[in-house]
PLY file of the C-alpha trace (Angstrom):
ply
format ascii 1.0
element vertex 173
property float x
property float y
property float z
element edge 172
property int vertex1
property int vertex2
end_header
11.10 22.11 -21.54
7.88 23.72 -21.48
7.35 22.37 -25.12
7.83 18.79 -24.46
5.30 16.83 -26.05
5.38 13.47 -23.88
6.40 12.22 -20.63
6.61 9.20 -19.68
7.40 8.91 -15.70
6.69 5.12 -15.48
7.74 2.67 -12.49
9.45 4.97 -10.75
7.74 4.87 -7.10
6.35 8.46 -7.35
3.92 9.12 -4.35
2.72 12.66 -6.12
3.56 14.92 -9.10
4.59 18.66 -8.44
1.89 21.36 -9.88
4.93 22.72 -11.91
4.17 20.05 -14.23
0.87 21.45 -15.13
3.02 24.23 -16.90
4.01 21.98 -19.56
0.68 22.83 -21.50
2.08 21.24 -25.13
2.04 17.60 -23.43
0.25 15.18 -25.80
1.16 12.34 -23.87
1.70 11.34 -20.08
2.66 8.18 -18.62
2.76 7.76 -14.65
1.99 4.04 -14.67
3.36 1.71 -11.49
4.12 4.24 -9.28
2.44 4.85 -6.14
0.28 8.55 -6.78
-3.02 8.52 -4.91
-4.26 12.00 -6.33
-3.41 13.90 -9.55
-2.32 17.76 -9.19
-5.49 19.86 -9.47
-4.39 21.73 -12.05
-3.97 18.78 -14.54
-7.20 20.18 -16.64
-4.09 22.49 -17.77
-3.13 20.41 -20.14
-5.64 21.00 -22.92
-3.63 19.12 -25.54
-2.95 15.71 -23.94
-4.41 13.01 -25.76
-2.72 10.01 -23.73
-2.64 9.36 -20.15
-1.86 5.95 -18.90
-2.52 6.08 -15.29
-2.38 2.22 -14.49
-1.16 0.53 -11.42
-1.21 3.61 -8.83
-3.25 4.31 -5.93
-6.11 7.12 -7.09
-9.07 7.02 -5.15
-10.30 10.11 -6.97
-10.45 12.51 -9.67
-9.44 16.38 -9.52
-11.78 18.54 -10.43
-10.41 19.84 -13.27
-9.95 16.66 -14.88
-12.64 16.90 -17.58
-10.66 19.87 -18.84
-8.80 17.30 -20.53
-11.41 17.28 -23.71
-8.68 16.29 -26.29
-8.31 13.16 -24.50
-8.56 10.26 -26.52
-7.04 7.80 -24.77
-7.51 7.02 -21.10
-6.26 4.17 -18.97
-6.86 3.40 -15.23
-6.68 -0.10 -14.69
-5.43 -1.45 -11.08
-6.50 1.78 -8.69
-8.74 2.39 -6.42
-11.35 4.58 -7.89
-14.88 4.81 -6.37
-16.43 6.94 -9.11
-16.00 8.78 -11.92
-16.65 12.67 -12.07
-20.57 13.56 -12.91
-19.40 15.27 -15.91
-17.29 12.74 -17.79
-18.69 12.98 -20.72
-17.39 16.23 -21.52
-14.17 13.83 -22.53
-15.81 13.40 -25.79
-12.68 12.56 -27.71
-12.13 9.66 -25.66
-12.12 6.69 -28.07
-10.37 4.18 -25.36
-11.33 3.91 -21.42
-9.94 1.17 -19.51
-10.70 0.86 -16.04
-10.09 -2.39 -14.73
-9.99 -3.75 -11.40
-11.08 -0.80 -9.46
-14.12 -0.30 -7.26
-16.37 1.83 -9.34
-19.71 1.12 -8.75
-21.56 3.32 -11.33
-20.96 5.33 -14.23
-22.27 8.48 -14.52
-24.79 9.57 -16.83
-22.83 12.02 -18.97
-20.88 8.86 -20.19
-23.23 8.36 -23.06
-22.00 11.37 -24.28
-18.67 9.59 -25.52
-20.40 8.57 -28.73
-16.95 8.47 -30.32
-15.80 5.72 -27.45
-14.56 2.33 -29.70
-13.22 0.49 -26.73
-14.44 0.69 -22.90
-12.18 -2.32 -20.27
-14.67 -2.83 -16.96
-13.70 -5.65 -15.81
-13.51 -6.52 -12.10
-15.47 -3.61 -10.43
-18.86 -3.81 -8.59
-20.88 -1.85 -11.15
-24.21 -2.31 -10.17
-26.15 -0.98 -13.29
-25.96 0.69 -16.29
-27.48 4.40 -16.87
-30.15 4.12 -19.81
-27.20 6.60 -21.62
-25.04 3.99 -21.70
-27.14 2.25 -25.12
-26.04 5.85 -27.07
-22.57 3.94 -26.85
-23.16 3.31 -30.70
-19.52 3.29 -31.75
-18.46 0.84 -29.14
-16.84 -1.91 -30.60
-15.81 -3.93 -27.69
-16.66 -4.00 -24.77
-14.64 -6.07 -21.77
-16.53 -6.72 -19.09
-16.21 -9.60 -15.80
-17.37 -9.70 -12.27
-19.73 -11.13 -10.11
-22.67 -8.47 -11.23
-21.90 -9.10 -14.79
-24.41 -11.62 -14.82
-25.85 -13.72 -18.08
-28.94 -11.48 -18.40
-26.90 -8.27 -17.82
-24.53 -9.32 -20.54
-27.82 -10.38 -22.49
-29.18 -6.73 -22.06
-26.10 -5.43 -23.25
-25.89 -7.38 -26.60
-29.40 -6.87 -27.28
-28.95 -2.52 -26.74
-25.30 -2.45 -28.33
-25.80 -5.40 -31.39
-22.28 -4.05 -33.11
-20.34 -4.50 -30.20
-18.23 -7.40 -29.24
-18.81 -8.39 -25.22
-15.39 -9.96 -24.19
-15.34 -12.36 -22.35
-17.86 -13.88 -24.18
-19.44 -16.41 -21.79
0 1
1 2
2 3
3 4
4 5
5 6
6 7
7 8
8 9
9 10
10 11
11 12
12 13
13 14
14 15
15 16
16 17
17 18
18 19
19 20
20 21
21 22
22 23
23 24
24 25
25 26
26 27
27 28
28 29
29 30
30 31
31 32
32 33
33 34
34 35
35 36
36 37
37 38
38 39
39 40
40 41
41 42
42 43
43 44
44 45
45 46
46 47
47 48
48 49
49 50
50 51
51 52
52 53
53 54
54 55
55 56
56 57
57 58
58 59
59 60
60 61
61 62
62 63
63 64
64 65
65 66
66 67
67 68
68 69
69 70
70 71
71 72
72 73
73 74
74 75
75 76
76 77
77 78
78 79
79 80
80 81
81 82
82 83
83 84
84 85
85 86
86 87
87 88
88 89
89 90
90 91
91 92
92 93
93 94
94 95
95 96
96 97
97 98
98 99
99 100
100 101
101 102
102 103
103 104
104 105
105 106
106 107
107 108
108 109
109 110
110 111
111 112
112 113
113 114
114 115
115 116
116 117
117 118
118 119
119 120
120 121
121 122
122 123
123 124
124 125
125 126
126 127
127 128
128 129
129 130
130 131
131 132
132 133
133 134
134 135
135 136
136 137
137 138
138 139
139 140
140 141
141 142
142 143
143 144
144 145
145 146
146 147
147 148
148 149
149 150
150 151
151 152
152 153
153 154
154 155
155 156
156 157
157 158
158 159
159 160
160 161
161 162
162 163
163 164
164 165
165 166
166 167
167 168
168 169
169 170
170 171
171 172
């Protein structure tokens, strides 16, 4: 078992994951989405060679520390939780090509995340982000970018177009 390659725990109304997981340390890809986690084990930085983790529909409020151990991540989805913030140092993720974080309550990204130059698609919609770090423009392989909310405003989204010219800004109003 410890050279399983993906797990896929979906829907299954898991309020935590053991440590003992964190031994599996040839996972490539981890799926916990719909179940009912509010933290991830502390040791999940572990798990150098996961590229995948979908991480939708749960309950996080925040990140373990180790998390940005996880630099082969390339894919990285957090929609529907209840996340605050992302770590200071996010940027060390620099394999991350996908990031969606929708509906959450992040309020800022840090300013390490203009260090994910290879980042193609980035989901924001539907959390209070107030403003952007100046970092954010060195996003020059974003493609698309989704992004909705009350502080997504016309001139925001202007400022964004005008910074990131190759990038498509969904929704487009």
């Amino acid at each position: 078992m410890i050279h399983l390659k993906y797990l896929l725990l979906e829907d299954n109304q898991l309020s935590f994951l053991p440590a003992s997981m964190c031994q599996l340390i040839e996972l490539e890809e981890l799926g916990v989405d719909g179940n009912k986690l509010s933290e991830l084990p502390a040791c999940i930085g572990q798990l150098k060679q996961l590229k995948y983790l979908g991480m939708d529909d749960n309950q996080l409020t925040v990140f373990p520390k180790s998390f940005t151990d996880l630099t082969q991540l390339e894919e990285l989805y957090m929609n529907g939780n209840q996340l605050a913030a992302l770590p200071d140092d996010f940027g060390k993720l620099i394999q991350l090509e996908v990031v969606e974080m929708d509906e959450n309550q992040i309020t800022g990204l840090p300013y390490s995340f203009g260090n994910l130059t290879n980042l193609e698609f980035l989901l924001l919609g539907n959390n209070p982000i107030l403003q952007f770090q100046e970092s954010f423009f060195k996003l020059t392989q974003l493609e698309e970018l989704m992004i909705s909310g009350p502080t997504f405003t016309p001139e925001r989204k202007a400022l964004i177009r005008s910074r990131l010219p190759n990038c498509v800004l969904n929704p487009t109003n």
